[in-house]
C-alpha positions in Angstrom: -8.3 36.0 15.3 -8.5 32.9 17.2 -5.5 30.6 17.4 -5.3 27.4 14.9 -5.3 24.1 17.0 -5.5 20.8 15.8 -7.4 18.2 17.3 -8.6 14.1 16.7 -12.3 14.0 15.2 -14.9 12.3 17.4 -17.7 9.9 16.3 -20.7 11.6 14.7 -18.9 14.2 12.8 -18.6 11.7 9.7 -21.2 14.0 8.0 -19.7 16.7 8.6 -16.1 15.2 7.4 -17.7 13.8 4.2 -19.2 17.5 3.1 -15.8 19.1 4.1 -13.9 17.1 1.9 -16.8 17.0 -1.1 -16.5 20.9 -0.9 -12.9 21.4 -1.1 -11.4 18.5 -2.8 -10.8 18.2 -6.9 -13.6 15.4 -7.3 -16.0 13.5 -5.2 -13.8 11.0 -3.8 -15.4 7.0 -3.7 -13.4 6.7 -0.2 -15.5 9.3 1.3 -18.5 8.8 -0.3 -19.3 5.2 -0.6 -20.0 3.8 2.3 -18.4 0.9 2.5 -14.8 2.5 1.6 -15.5 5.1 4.2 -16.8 2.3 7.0 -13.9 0.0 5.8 -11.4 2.8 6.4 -12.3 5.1 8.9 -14.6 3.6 11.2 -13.7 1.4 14.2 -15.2 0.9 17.7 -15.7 4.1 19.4 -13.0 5.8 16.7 -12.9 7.9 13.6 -9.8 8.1 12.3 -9.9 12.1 11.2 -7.8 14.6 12.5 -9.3 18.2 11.8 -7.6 21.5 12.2 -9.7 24.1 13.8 -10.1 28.0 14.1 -12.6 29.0 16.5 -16.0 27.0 15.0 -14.3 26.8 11.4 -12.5 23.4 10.3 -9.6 24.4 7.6 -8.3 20.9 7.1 -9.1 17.6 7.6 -6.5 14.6 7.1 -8.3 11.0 7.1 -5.9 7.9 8.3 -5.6 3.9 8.2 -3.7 2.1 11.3 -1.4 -0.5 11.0 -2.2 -1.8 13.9 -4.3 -2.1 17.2 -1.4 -0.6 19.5 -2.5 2.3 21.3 -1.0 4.6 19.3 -0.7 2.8 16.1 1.7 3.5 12.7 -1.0 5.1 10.4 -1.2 5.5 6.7 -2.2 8.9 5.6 -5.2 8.8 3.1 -7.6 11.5 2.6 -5.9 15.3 2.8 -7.7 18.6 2.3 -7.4 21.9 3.0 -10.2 25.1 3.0 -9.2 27.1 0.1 -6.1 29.5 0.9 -5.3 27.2 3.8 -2.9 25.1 2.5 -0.8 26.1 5.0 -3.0 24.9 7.8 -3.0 21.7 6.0 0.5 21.5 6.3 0.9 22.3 9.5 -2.0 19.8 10.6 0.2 16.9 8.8 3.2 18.1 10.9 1.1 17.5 13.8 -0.4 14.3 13.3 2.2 12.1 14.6 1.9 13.9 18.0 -1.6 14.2 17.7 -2.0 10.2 17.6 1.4 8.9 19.4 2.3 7.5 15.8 5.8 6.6 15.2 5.3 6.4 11.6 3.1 8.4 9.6 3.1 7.7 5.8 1.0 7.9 2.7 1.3 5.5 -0.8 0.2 7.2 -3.7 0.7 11.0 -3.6 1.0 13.5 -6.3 4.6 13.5 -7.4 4.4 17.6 -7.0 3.7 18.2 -3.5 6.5 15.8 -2.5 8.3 19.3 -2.4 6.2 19.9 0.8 6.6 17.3 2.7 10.8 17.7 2.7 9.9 20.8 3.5 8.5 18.8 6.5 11.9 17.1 6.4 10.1 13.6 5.6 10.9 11.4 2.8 8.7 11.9 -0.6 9.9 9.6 -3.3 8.8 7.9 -6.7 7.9 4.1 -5.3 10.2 1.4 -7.1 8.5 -1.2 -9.5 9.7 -4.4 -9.9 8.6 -7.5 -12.4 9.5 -11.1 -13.3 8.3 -12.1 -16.7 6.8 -15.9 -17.6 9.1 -17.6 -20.1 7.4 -17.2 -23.0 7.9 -16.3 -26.9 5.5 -13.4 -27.2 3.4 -11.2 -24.6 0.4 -9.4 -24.8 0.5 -6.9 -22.0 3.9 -6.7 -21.3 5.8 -4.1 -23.7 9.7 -6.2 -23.8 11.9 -6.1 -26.8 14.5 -7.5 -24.6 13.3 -10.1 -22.5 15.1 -10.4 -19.2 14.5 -13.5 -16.9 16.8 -13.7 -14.1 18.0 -17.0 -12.4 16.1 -18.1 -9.4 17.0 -20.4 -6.2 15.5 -21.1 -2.8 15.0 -23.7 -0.5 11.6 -22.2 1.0 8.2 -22.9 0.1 4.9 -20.9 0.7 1.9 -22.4 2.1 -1.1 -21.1 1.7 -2.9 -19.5 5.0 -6.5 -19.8 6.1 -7.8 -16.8 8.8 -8.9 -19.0 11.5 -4.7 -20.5 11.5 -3.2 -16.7 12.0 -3.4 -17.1 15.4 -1.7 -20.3 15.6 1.0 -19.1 13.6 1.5 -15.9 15.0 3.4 -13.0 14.0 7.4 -13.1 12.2 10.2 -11.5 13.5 10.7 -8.0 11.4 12.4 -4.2 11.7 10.3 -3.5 8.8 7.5 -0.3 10.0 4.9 0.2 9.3 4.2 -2.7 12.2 1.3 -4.8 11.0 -0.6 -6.9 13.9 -2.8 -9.8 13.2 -5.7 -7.8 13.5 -4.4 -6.2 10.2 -3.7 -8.6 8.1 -7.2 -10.3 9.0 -8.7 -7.2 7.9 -7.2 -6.1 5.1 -7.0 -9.3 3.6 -9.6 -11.7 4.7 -12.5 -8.8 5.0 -11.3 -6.6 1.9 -14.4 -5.4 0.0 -14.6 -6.7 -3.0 -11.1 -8.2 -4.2 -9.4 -11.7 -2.9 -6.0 -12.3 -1.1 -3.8 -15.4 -1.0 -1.7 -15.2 2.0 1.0 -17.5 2.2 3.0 -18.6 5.5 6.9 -19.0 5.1 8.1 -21.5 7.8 11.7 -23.0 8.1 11.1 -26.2 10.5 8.3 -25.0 11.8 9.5 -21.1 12.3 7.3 -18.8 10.9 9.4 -16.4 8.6 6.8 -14.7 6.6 3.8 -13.7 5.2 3.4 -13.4 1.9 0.4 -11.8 0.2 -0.5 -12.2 -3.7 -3.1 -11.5 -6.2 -4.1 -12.7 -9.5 -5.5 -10.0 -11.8 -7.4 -11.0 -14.8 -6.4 -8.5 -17.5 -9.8 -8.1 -19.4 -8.1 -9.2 -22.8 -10.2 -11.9 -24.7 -8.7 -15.1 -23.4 -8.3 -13.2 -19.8 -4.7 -13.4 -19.5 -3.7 -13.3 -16.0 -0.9 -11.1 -14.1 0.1 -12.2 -10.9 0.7 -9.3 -8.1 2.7 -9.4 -4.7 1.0 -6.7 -2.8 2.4 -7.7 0.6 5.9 -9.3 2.1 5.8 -9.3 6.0 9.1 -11.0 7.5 13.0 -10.0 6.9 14.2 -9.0 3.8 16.5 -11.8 3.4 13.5 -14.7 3.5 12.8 -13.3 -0.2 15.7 -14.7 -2.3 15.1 -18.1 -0.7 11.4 -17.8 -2.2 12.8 -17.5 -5.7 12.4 -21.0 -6.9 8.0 -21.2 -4.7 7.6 -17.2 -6.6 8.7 -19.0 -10.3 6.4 -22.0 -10.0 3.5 -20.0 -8.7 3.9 -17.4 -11.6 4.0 -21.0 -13.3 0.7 -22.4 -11.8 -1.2 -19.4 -12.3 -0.8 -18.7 -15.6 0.2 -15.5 -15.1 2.2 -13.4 -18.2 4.1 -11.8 -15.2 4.9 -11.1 -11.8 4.8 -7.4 -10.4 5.5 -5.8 -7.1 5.8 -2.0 -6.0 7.9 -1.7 -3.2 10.0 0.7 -1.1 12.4 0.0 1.1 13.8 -3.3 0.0 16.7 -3.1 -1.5 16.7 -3.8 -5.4 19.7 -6.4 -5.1 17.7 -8.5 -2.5 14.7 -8.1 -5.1 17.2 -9.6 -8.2 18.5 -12.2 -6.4 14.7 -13.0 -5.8 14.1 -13.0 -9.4 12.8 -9.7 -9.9 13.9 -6.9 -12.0 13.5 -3.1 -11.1 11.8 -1.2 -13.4 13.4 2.1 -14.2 11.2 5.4 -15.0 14.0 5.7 -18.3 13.3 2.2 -19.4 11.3 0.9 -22.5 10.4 -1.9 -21.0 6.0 -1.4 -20.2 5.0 -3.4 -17.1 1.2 -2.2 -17.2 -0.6 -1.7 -14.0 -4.4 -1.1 -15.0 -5.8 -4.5 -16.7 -9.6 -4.2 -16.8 -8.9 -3.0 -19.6 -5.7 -3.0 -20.1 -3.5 0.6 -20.2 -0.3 -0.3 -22.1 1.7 2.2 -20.3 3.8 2.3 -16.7 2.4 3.5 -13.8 4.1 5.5 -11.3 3.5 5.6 -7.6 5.1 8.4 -4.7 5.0 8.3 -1.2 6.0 10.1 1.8 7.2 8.9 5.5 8.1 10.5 8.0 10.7 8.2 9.4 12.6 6.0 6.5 14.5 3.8 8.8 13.3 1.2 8.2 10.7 1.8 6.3 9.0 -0.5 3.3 5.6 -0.3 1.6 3.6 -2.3 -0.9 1.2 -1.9 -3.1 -1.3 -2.4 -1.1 -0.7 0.0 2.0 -2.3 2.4 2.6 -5.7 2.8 0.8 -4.3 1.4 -2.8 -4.6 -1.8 -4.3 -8.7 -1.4 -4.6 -11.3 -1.5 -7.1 -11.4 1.7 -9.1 -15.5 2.7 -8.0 -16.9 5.5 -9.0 
């Protein structure tokens, strides 16, 4: 039997990619199979971003990925896995290879299933449940939000956020951050200026002139007669410690919006920087509902896990990776 070897895809196997996957995987995946999720994701000049592992003429497993950047060999964001039935294995080993395969000093993926977490610390990776944080509007009732308790924390800050057209990105340049995955300009233009279907407000930090941050939010109508809005931070691109000094810009925001609340998954902030912000962590044994599907609305929490191969560092958002998208059938 011929050896197993792992290998990059090249540009005119899509087809062939999209019937592996529709064969082996639990349901026919939008990402694959609408093309402008699978365009929007996997295709770039003279690139598909597939790596397949390969016995002889026989693919086994196929893993699709998002860069993070234009670098050469770019941090990548795991999104489409599949093995050939009774390879699992293969798959396994073919995720264990990708960060050699495509130079990638990070490899991670948001949204996995909480039980194969097992497998990739077998991998010696990090696989953990993705912390959810919230700040409520003051108000006497909500409709979404499930609080018997309401907790509000007190807010400062002497930053503000101003809001960030494409064609300035280039004049502002990039912040100063340790935080991987590393996100270029090309990124951020294209995942949220050219998203398909949903609209981004970025927002530059500056402190006399010094840009700090990026900030990225998104208001969610919640489907409820009267469309009651929920604000979402999807996206925080700077140090950690710019966040507390949003506090005060985050409150009247929530404020100007409308919004019942304020939500943000996030790993790799720490939860005290996130309080003094004016958020608090949700906890999986709380009562407290923060819901996260709104058209309509689910009244119950949602949970998110990821995995990364190098958590030094490390911090993702809701919208990494291939989340934070219309749910298209």
């Amino acid at each position: 039997m011929s050896e197993v070897k792992f290998r990059l895809a090249h540009p005119g196997e899509e087809n062939q990619i999209k019937e592996f996957v529709n064969q082996y995987f639990d349901w026919k995946l939008p990402l694959i199979n609408r093309p402008e999720w699978f365009d929007y994701y996997y295709v770039s000049p003279g690139k598909l971003h597939f790596a397949i592992a390969q016995q002889g003429e026989e693919w086994l497993s196929v893993a699709g990925y998002i860069p993070a950047n234009q670098a050469p060999t770019p941090d990548v964001w795991v999104s489409v896995w599949v093995a050939k039935k009774g390879h699992n294995g293969v798959g396994l080993e073919l995720m264990n290879a990708l960060p050699q395969l495509l130079g990638a000093r990070v490899v991670a993926c948001n949204n996995i299933r909480p039980k194969t977490c097992a497998f990739y610390r077998f991998l010696g990776w990090t696989a953990e449940r993705l912390p959810h944080y919230y700040r409520l509007a003051p108000r006497k009732e909500y409709a979404l939000a499930r609080v018997t308790d309401p907790v509000i924390l007190p807010v400062s800050g002497d930053l503000s956020m101003t809001p960030v057209t494409e064609d300035k990105l280039e004049f502002l340049g990039l912040p100063a951050t340790r935080h991987t995955p590393a996100k270029d300009l090309w990124y951020i233009k294209r995942r949220y200026f050219n998203f398909p279907h949903l609209n981004y407000q970025v927002w530059a930090v500056q402190d006399q002139g010094a840009l700090l941050a990026y900030l990225v939010t998104r208001v969610v109508q919640s489907g409820e007669a009267g469309e009651i809005p929920v604000l979402r931070l999807v996206d925080h691109i700077g140090e950690d410690q710019v966040l507390p000094r949003l506090g005060k810009a985050l409150d009247q925001l929530l404020a100007e919006t409308g919004a019942e609340y304020l939500d943000c998954y996030n790993a790799g902030i720490p939860p005290e920087i996130w309080a003094q912000t004016g958020l608090t962590e949700r906890l999986e044994e709380d009562t407290v509902v923060i819901p996260n599907y709104l058209t309509p609305p689910l009244y119950e929490n949602t949970e998110y896990y990821y995995f990364t191969n190098l958590p030094q560092d490390f911090v993702m958002f809701k919208a990494d990776g291939d989340q934070d998208r219309p749910n298209l059938s």
